[in-house]
C-alpha positions in Angstrom: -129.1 95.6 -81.2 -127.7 93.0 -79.1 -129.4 91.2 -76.3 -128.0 91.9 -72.9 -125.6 89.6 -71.7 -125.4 90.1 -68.1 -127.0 87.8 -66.8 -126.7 84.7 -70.0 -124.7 82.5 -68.3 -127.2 82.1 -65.2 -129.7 82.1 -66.6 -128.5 79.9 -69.7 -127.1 77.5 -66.8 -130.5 77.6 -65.1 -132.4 76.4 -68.1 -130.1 73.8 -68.6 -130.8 72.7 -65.1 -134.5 73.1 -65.4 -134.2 70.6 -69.0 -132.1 68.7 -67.0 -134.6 68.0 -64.2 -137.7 67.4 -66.6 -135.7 64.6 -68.6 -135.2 63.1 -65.5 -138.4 63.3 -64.4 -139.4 61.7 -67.8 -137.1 59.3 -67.6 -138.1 58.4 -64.0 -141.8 59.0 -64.2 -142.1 57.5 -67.8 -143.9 60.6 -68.4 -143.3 63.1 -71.0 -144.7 66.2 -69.4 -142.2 66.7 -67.2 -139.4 67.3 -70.0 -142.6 69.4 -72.0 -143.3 71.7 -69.5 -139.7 72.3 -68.2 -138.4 73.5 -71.4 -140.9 76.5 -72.0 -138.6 78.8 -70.6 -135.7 77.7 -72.5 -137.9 78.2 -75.8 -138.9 81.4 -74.8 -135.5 82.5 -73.8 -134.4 81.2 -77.2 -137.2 83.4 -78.8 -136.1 86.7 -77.0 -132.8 86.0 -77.6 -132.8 85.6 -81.9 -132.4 88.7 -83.6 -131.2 87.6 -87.1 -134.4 87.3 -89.8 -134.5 83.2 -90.5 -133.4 82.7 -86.7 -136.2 84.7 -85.6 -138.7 83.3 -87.4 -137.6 79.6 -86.6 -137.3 80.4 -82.6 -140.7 81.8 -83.6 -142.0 78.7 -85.1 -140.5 76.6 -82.1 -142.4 78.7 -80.1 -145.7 78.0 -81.6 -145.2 74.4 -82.1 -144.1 74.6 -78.1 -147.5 76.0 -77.0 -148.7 73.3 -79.6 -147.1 70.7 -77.7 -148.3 71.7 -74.0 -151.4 71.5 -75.3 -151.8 68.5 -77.1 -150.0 67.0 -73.7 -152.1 68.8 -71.4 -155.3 67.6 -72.8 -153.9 63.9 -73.9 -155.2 65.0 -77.9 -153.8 61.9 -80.0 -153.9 62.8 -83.4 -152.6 61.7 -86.4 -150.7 64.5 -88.6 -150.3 62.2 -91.6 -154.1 62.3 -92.3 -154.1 66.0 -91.7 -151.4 66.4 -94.6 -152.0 63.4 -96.4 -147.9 62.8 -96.7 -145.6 60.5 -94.4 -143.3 63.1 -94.7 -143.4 67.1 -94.7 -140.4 69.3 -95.3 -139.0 71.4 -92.4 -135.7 73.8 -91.6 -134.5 72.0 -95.1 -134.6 68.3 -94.2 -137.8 65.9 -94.0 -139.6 64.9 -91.4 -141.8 62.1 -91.1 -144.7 62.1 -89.7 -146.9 60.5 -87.0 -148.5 61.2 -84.1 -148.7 64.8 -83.0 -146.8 64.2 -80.1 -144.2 62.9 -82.0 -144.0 65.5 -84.4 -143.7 68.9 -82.7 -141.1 68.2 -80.3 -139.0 66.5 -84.0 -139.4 69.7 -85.3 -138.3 71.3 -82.8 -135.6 69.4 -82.7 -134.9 70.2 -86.3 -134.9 73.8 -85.8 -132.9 74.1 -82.8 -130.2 72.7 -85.2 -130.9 75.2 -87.8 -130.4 77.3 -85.2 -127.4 76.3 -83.8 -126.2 76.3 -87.8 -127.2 79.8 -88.1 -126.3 81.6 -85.2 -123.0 83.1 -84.1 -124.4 83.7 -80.4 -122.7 81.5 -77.9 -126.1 81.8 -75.3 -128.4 81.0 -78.4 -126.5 78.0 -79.3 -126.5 76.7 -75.6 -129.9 77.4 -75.8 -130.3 75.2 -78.7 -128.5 72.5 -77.5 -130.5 72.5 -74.5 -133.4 72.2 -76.7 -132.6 70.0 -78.9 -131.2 67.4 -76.3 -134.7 67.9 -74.5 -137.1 67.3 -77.7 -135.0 64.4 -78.3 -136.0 62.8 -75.0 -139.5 63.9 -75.9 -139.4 62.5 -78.8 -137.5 59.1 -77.2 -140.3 58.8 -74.4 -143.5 58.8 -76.7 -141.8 56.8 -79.1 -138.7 54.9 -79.0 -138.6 53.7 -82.0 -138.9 57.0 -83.8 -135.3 58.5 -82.5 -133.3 57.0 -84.9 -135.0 58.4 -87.8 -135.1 61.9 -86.1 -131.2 61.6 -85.8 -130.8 60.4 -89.3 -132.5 63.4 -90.5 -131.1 65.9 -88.7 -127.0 63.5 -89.0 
């Protein structure tokens, strides 16, 4: 059944405003909790919102790697995946993703799947939602290393 849509487009143009604020406040402070923390509730809106099976699942996964991300900026935990998988690359919403530092990583894969959400979804509110995300993991991704965005917008181009 569908997800109420009463009140969507506030709280959809909340979220946005909440994104908004942390990627200024990254972009001001140079620091990249502000954007980390202030998405949350977009994510987890996203994740009530997805009812179709692969959407679920990859709000689901964004949600996980979300928590993953709070904590590995919360606690400053510098780690490096490509020893963990012993690849530079690992394969993710059907595109590759190369890999780095942690902090890199999750928010470029959630950047990934907010596209594959915004592919797979015919929901105007999970879309926005995705864009919002997307946008926002992008500056994450842009303020821990700047020299990493154009290879996350190759791969997801």
């Amino acid at each position: 059944m569908a997800r109420p849509t009463k009140y969507a487009t506030p709280i959809c143009l909340g979220l946005t405003a909440l994104a908004g604020l942390g990627v200024a406040l990254g972009f001001v402070t140079d620091e990249v909790m502000w954007p980390v923390v202030l998405l949350v509730p977009t994510v987890a809106y996203e994740a009530y919102r997805t009812e179709g099976v692969s959407t679920r699942w990859a709000s689901w996964l964004m949600l996980v790697l979300m928590i993953g991300l709070v904590v590995v900026v919360a606690f400053d935990i510098e780690y490096d995946v490509r020893e963990l998988l012993g690849s530079n690359v690992a394969y993710i919403g059907g595109e590759d993703v190369p890999l780095g530092d942690i902090k890199v990583v999750f928010p470029a894969a959630m950047a990934i799947l907010a596209v594959l959400l915004w592919g797979r979804t015919r929901g105007v509110y999970t879309r926005w939602l995705a864009g919002i995300i997307f946008v926002t993991a992008a500056v994450i991704v842009y303020l821990r290393a700047p020299a990493e965005i154009h290879r996350l917008l190759d791969t997801v181009g």
